[in-house]
BAFI-3210 file (N, C-alpha, C; in Angstrom, 3 decimals, decimal comma, padded with zeros to 6 digits):
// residues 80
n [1|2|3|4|5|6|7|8|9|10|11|12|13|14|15|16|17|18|19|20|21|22|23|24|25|26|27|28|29|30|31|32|33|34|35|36|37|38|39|40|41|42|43|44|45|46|47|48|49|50|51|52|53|54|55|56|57|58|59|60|61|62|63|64|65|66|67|68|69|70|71|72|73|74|75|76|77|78|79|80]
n.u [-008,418|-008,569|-007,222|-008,493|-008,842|-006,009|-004,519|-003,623|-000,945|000,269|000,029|000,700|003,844|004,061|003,112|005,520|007,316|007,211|007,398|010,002|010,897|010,607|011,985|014,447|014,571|014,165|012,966|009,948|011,096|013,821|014,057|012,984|014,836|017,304|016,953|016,664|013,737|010,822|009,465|006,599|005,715|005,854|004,557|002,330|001,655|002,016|000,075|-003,693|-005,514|-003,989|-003,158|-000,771|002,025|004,297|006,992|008,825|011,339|011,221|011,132|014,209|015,826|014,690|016,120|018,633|019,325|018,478|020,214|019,080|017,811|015,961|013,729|012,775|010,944|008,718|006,066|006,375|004,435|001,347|-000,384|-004,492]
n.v [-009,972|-007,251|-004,690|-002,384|-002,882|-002,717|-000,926|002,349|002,967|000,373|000,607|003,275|002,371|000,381|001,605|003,052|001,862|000,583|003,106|004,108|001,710|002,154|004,507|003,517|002,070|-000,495|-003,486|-006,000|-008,696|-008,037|-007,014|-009,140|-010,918|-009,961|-009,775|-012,414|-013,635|-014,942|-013,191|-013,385|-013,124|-010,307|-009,334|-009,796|-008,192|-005,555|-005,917|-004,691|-006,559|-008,400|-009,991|-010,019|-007,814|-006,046|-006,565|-005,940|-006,456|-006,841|-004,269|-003,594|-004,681|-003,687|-000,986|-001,450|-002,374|000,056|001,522|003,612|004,912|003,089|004,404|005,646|004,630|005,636|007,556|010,842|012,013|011,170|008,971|008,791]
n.w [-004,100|-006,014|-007,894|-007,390|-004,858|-003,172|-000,993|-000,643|-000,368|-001,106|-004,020|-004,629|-004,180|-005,677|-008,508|-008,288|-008,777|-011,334|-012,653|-012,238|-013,102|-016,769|-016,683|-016,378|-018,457|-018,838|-019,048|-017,586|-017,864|-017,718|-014,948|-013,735|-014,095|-013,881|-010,686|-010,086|-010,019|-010,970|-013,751|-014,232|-011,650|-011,347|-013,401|-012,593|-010,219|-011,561|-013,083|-013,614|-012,950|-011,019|-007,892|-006,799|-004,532|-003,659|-001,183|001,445|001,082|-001,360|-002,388|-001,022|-002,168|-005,705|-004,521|-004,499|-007,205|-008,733|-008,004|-005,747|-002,844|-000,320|000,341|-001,636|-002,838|-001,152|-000,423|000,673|001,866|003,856|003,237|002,105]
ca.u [-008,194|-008,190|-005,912|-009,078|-009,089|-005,122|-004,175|-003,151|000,677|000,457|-000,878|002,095|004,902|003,652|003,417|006,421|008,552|007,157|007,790|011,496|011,763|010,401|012,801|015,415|014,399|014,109|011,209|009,630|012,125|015,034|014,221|013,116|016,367|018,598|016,682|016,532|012,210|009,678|008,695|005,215|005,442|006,011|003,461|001,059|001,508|001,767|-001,473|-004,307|-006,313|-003,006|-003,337|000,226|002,514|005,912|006,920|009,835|012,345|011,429|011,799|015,121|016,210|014,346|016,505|019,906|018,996|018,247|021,065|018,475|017,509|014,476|012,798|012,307|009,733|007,570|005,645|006,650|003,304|000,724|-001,519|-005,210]
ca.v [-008,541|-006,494|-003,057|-001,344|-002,648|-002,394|-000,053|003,568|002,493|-000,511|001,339|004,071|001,297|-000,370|003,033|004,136|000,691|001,142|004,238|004,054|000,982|002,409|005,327|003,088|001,399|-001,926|-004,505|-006,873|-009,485|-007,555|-006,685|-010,364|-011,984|-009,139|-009,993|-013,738|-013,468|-014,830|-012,434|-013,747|-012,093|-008,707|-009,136|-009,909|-006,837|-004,456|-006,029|-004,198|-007,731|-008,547|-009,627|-009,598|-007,253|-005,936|-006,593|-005,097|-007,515|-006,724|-002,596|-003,730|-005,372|-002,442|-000,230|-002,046|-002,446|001,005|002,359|004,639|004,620|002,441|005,262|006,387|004,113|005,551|008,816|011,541|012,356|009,932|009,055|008,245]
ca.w [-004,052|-007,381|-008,001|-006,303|-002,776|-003,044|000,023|-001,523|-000,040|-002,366|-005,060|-004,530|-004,432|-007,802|-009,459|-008,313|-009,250|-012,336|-013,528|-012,454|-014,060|-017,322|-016,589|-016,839|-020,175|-018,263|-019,145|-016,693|-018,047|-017,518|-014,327|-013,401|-014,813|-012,695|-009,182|-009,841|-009,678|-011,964|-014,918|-014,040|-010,520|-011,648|-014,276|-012,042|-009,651|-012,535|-014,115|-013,134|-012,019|-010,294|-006,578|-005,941|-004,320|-003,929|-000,237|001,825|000,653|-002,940|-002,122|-000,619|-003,859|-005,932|-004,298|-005,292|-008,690|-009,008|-007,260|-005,389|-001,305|-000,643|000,757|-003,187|-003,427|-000,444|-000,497|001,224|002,947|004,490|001,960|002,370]
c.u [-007,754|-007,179|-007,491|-009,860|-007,406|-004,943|-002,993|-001,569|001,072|000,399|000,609|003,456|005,016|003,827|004,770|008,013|008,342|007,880|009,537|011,911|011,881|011,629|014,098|015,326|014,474|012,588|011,333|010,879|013,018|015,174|014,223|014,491|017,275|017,924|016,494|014,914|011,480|009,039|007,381|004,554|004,871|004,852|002,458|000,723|001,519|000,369|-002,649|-005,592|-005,168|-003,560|-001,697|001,261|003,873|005,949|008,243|011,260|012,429|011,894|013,376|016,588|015,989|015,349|018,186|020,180|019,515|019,218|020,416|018,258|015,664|013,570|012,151|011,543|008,628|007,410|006,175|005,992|002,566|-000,340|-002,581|-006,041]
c.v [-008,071|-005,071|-002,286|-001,509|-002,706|-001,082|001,464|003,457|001,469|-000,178|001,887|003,383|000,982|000,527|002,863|003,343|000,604|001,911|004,468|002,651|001,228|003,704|004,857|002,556|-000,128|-002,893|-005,517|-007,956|-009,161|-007,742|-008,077|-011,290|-011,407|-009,921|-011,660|-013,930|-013,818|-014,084|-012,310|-013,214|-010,853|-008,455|-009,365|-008,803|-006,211|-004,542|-005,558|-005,022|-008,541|-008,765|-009,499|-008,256|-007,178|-006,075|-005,859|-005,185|-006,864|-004,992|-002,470|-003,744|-004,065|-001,411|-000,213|-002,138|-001,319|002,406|003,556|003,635|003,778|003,792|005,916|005,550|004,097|007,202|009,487|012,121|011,510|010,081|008,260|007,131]
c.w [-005,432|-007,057|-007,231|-005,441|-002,474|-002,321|-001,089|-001,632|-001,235|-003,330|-005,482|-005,549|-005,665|-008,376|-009,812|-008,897|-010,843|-013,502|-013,677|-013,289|-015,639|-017,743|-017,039|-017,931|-020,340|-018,500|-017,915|-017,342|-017,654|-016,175|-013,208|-013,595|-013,571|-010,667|-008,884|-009,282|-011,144|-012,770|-014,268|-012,987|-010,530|-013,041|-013,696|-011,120|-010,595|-013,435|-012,985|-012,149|-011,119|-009,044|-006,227|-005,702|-004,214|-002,039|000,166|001,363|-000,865|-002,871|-002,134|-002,574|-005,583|-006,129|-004,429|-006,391|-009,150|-008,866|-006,374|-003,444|-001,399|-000,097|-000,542|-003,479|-002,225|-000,756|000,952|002,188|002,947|003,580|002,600|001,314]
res [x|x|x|x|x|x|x|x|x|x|x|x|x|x|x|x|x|x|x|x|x|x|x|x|x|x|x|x|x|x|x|x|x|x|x|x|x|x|x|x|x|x|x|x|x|x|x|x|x|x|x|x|x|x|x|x|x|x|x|x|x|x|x|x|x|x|x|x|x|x|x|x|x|x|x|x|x|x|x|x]
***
């Protein structure tokens, strides 16, 4: 599975972990070191031939980090 048969939800998620992490001024290292996770993980979901994903667990975690509600990394309306 490449980034475009990734489900629009998946898609979302990745964006949206992203951009807040960028927000914060955090690199994939950083953010790998803080959650105790493989660099290599998170470089592989953020790479555009990436198959992996962020799962609920990682949102969870995400959302501790970030000091934000996990719900800030789902859309607000049902995306197709």
């Amino acid at each position: 599975m490449d980034n475009a048969k990734l489900t629009p939800i998946e898609q979302y998620v990745i964006d949206k972990v992203r951009e807040m992490r960028k927000e914060k001024g955090l690199s994939q290292r950083d953010i790998a070191y803080q959650m105790d996770i493989d660099q290599s993980f998170l470089a592989a979901v953020e790479s555009p031939k990436g198959r992996a994903k962020y799962n609920l667990n990682h949102i969870m975690a995400f959302a501790k980090l970030f000091g934000c509600s996990p719900k800030d990394f789902l859309p607000d309306e049902i995306l197709d």
